[in-house]
KOLKE-283704 format. One line per field, with one value per residue: residue number from 1; residue in three letters; x negated, y negated, z negated of N, C-alpha, C in turn. Coordinates in pm, whole numbers, plus 50000, padded with zeros to 5 digits. Layout:
% residues N
pos [NUM,...]
code [ALA,...]
n_c1 [X,...]
n_c2 [Y,...]
n_c3 [Z,...]
ca_c1 [X,...]
ca_c2 [Y,...]
ca_c3 [Z,...]
c_c1 [X,...]
c_c2 [Y,...]
c_c3 [Z,...]
//
This chain:
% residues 209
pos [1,2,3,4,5,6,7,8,9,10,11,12,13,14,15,16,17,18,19,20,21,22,23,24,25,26,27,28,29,30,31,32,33,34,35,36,37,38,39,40,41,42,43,44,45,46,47,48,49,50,51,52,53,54,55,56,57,58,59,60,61,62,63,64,65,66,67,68,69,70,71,72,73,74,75,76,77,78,79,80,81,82,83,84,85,86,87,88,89,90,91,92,93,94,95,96,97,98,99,100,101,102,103,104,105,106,107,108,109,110,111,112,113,114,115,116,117,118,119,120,121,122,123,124,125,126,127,128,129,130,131,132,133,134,135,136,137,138,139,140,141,142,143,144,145,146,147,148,149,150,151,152,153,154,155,156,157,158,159,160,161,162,163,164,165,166,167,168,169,170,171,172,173,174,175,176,177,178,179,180,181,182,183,184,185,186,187,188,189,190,191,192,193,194,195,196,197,198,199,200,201,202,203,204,205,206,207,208,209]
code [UNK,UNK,UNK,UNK,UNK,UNK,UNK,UNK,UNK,UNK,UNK,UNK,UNK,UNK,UNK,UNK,UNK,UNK,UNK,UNK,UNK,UNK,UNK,UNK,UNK,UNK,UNK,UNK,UNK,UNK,UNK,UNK,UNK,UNK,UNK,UNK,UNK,UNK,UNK,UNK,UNK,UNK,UNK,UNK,UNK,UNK,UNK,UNK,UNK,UNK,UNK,UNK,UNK,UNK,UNK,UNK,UNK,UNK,UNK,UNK,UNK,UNK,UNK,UNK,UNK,UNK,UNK,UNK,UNK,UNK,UNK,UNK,UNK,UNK,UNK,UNK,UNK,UNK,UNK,UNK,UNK,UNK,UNK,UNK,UNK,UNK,UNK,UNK,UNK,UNK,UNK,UNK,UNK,UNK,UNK,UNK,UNK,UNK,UNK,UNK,UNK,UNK,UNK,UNK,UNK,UNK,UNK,UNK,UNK,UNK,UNK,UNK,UNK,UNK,UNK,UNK,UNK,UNK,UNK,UNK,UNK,UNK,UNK,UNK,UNK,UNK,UNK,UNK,UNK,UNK,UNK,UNK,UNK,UNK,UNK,UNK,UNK,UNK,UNK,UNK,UNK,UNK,UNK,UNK,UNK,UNK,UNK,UNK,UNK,UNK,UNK,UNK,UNK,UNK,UNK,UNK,UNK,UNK,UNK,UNK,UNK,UNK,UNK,UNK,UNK,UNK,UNK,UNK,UNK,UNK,UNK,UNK,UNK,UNK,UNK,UNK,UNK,UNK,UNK,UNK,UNK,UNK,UNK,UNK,UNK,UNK,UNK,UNK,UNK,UNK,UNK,UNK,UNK,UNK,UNK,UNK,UNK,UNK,UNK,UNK,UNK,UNK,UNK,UNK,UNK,UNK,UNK,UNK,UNK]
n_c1 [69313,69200,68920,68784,68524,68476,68203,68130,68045,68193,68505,68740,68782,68716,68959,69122,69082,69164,69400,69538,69474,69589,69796,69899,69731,69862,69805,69553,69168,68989,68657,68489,68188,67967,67716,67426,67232,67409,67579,67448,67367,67588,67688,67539,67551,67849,68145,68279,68518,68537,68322,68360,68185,68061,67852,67603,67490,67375,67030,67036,67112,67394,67285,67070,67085,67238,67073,66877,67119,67187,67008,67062,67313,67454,67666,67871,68068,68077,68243,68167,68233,68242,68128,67993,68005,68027,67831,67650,67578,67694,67615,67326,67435,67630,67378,67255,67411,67614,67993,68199,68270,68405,68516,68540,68817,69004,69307,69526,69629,69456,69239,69334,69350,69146,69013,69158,69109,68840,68863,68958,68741,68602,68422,68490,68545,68524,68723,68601,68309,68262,68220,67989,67787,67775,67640,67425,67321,67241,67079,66879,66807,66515,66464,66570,66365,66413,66520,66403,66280,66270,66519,66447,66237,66395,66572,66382,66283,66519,66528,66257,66306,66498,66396,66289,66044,65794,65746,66011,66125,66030,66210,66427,66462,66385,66107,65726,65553,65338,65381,65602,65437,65294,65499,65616,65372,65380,65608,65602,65377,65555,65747,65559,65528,65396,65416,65599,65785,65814,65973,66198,66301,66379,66494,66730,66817,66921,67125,67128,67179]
n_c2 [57915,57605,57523,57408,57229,57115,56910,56807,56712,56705,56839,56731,56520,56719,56900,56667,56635,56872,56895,56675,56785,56976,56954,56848,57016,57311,57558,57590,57705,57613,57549,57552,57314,57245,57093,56965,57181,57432,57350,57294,57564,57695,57575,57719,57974,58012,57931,57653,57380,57130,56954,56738,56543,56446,56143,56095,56382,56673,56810,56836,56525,56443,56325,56442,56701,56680,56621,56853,57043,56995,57063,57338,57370,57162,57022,56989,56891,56577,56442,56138,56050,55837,55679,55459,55120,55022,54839,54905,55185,55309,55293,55382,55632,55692,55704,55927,56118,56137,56215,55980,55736,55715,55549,55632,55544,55532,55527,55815,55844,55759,55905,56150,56034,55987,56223,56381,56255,56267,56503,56595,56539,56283,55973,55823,55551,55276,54919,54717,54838,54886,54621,54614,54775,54691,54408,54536,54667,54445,54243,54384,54319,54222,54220,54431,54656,54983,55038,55187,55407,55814,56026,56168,56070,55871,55899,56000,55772,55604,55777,55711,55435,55430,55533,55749,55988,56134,56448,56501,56436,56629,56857,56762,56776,57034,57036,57058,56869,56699,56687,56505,56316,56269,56155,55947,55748,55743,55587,55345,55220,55195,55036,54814,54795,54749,54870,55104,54921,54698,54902,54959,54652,54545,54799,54741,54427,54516,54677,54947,55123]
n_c3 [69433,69261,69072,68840,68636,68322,68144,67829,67532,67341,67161,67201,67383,67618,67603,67618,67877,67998,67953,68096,68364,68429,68383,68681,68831,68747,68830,68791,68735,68482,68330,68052,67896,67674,67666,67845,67999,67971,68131,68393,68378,68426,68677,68834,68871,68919,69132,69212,69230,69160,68970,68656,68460,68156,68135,67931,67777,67543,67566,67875,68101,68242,68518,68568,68571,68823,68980,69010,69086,69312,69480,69579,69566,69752,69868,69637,69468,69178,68948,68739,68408,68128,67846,67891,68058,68410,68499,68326,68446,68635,68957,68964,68915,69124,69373,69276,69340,69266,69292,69199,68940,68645,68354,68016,67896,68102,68251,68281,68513,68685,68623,68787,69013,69105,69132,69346,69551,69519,69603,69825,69979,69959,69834,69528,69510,69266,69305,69138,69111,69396,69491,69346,69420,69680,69631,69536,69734,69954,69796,69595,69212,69100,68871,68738,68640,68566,68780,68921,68792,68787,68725,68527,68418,68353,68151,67910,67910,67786,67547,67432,67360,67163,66961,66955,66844,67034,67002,66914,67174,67361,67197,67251,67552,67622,67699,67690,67412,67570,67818,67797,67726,67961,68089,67970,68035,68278,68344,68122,68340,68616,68501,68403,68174,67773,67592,67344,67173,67351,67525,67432,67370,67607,67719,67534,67630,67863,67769,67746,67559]
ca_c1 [69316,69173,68827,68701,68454,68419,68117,68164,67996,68316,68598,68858,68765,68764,69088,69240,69095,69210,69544,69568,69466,69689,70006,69846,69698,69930,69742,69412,69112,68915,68593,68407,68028,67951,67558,67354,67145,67481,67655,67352,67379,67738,67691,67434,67598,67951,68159,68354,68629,68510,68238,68360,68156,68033,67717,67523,67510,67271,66905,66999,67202,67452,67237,66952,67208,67272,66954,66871,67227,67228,66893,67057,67425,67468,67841,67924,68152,68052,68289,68100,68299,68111,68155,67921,68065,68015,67768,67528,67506,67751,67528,67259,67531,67623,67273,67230,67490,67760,68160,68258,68248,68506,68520,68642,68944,69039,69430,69547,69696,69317,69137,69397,69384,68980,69029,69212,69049,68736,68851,69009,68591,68555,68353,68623,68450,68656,68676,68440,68189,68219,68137,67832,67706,67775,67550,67337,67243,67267,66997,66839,66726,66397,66441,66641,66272,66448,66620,66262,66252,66331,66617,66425,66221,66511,66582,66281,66263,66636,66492,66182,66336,66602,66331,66289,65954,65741,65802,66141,66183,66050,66308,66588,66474,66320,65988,65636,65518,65227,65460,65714,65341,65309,65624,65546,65269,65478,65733,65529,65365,65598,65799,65459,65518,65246,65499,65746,65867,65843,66077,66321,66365,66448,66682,66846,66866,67000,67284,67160,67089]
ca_c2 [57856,57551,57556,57301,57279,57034,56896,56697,56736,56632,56870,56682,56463,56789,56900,56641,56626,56979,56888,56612,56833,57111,56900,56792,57158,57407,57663,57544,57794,57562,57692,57434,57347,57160,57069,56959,57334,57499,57296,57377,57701,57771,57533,57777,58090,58027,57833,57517,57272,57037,56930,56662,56556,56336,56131,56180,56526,56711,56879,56721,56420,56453,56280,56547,56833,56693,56600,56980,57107,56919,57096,57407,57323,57000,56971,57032,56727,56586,56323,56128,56003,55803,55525,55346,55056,55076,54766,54994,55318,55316,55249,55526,55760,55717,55738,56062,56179,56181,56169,55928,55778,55652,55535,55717,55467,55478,55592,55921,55856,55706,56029,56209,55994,56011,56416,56445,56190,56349,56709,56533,56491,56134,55957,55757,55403,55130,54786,54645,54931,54878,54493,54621,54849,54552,54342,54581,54677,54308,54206,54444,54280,54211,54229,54609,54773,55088,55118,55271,55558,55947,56080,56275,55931,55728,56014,55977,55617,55578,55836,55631,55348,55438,55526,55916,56090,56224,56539,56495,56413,56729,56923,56775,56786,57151,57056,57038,56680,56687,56633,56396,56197,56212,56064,55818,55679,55669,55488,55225,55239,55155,54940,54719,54746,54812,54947,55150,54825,54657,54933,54896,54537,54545,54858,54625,54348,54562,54740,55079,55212]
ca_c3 [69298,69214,68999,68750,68554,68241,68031,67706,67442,67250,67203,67211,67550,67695,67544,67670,68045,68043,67975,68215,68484,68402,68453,68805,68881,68661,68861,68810,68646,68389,68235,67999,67867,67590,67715,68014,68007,67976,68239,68490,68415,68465,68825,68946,68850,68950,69229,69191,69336,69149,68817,68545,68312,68093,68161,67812,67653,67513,67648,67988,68148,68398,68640,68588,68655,68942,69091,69021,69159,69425,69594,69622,69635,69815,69876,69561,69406,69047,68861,68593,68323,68038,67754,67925,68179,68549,68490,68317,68484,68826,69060,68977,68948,69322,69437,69218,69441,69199,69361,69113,68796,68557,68239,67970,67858,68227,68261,68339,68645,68762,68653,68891,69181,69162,69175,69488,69642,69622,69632,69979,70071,69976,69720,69429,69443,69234,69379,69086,69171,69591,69501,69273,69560,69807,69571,69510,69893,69957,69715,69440,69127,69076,68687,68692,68693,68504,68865,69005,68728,68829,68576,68397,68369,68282,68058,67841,67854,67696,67385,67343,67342,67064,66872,66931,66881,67131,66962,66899,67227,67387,67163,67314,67663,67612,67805,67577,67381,67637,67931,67736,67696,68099,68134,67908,68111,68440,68293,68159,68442,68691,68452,68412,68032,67737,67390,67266,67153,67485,67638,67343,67408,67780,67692,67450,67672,67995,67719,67804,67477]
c_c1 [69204,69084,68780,68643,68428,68325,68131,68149,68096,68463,68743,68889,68800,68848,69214,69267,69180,69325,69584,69574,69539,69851,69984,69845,69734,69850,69612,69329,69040,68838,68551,68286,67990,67844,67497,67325,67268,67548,67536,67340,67510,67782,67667,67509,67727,68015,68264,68385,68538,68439,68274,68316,68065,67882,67628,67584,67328,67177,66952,67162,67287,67395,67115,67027,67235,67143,66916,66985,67203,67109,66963,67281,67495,67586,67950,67963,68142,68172,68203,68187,68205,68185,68113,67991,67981,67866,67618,67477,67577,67671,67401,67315,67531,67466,67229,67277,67628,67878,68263,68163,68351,68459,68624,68782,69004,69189,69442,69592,69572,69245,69190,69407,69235,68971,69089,69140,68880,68734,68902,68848,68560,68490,68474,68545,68554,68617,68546,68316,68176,68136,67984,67725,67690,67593,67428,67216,67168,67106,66929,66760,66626,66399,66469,66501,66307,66522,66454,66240,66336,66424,66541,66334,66280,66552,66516,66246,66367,66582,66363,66199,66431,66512,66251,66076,65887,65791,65928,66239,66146,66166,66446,66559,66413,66179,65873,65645,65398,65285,65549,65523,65300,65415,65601,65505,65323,65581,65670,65452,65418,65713,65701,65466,65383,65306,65585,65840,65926,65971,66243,66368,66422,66525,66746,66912,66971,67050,67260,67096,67292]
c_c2 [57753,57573,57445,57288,57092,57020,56776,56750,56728,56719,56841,56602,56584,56889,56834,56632,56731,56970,56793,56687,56931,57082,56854,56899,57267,57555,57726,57646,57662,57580,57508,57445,57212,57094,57051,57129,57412,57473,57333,57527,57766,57716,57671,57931,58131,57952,57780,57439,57159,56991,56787,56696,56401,56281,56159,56303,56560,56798,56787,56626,56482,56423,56376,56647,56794,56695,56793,57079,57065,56994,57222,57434,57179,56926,56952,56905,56718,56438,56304,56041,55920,55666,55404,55229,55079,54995,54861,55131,55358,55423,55365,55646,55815,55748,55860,56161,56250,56132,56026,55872,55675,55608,55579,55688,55498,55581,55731,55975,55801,55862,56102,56146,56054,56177,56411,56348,56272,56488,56703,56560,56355,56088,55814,55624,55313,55035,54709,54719,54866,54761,54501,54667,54748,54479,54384,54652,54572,54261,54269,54349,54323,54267,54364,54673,54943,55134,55270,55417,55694,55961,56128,56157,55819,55771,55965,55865,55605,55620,55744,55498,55321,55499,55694,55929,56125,56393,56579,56481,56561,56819,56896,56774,56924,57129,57009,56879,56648,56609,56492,56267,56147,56163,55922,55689,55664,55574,55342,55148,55183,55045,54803,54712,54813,54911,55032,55058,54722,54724,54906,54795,54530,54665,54792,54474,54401,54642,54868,55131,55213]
c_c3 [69284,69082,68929,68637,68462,68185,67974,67598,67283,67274,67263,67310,67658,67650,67615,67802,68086,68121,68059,68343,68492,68444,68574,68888,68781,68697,68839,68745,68597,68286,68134,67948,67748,67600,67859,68027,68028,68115,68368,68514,68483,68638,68882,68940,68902,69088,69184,69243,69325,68948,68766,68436,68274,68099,68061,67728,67616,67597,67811,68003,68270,68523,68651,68672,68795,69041,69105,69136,69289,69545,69653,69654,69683,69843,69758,69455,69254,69018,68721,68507,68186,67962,67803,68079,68299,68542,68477,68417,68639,68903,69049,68961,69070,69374,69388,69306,69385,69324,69322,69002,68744,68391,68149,67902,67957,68206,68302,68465,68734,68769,68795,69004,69238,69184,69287,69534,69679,69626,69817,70064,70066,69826,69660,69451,69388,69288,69270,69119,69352,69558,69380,69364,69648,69771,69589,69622,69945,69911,69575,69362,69106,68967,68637,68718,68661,68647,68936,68909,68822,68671,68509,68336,68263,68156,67955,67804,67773,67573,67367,67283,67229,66961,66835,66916,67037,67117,66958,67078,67358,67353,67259,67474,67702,67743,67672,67572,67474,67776,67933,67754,67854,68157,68086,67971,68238,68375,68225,68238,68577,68605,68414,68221,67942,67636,67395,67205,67299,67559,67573,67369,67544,67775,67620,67558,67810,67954,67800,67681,67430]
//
């Protein structure tokens, strides 16, 4: 039997993946997780064909979950699905060591090819993604300094940059405001910046907020 595990913070996204995959895999077991923390937990606890889910949820990111998952189950295939275009977030997907990633308009007959393909053992790349990776082997931008953050980095920069709290931004990543303030300082840090306004503007201009 076929195992898959959804996260989407959004019932009705995962509602309807269900049901896509149900007329594909009628057999299939399908648990679901509404949260990063939940979705980590239910990795580590259970076993799975295969993890879809959505790149932002709450307490953690899909790309955290994985960097975590990934130490102690390494084979273990993630599809990321997300509002966000390939432009923005792709490309650190794959190096996360995601299987995939789609966008969540993307047809029903795409989600299902990218599932067997990598339940096959292969990673889904679309042709605009291969020629981003190409590019992006090729020649990394100078200007992407947000590529040099760790997730839980990139993490923390996105909430300060949208305007979150220090405080506020512990809560949602359940780690103290002491730590959220040593992130902080790496992240400006290796981004060369001085503000909370500074990082705002360069997430505004590189459409990752």
């Amino acid at each position: 039997m076929v195992r898959f595990l959804l996260a989407d913070d959004h019932t009705i996204v995962r509602r309807g993946l269900k049901q896509i995959l149900l007329e594909e895999f009628p057999l299939a077991f399908i648990d679901e997780v509404d949260n990063g923390e939940s979705l980590l937990q239910k990795v580590l606890n259970d076993n799975w064909d295969l993890v879809i889910s959505d790149l932002m949820m709450p307490h953690k990111n899909a790309l955290e979950v994985i960097y975590e998952i990934k130490k102690t189950k390494p084979l273990l295939p993630f599809l990321i699905i997300s509002v966000h275009s390939e432009e923005q977030y792709a490309i650190r997907a794959i190096k996360s060591g995601s299987s995939g990633y789609l966008k969540k308009d993307m047809a029903p007959e795409e989600l299902i090819k990218a599932v067997n393909h990598i339940m096959a053992g292969n990673r889904y790349i679309t042709a605009s993604l291969a020629n981003q990776l190409s590019d992006f082997i090729s020649s990394k931008p100078m200007d992407d300094i947000h590529l040099s953050l760790s997730e839980r980095e990139f993490n923390v920069f996105k909430h300060i940059a949208a305007g979150k709290s220090i405080t506020e931004i512990a809560e949602l990543t359940s780690v103290t405001p002491s730590t959220i303030s040593t992130y902080k300082g790496r992240i400006l840090t290796k981004m060369n910046l001085k503000t909370n306004a500074d990082l705002t503007m360069y997430a505004t201009k590189k459409n990752l907020l």
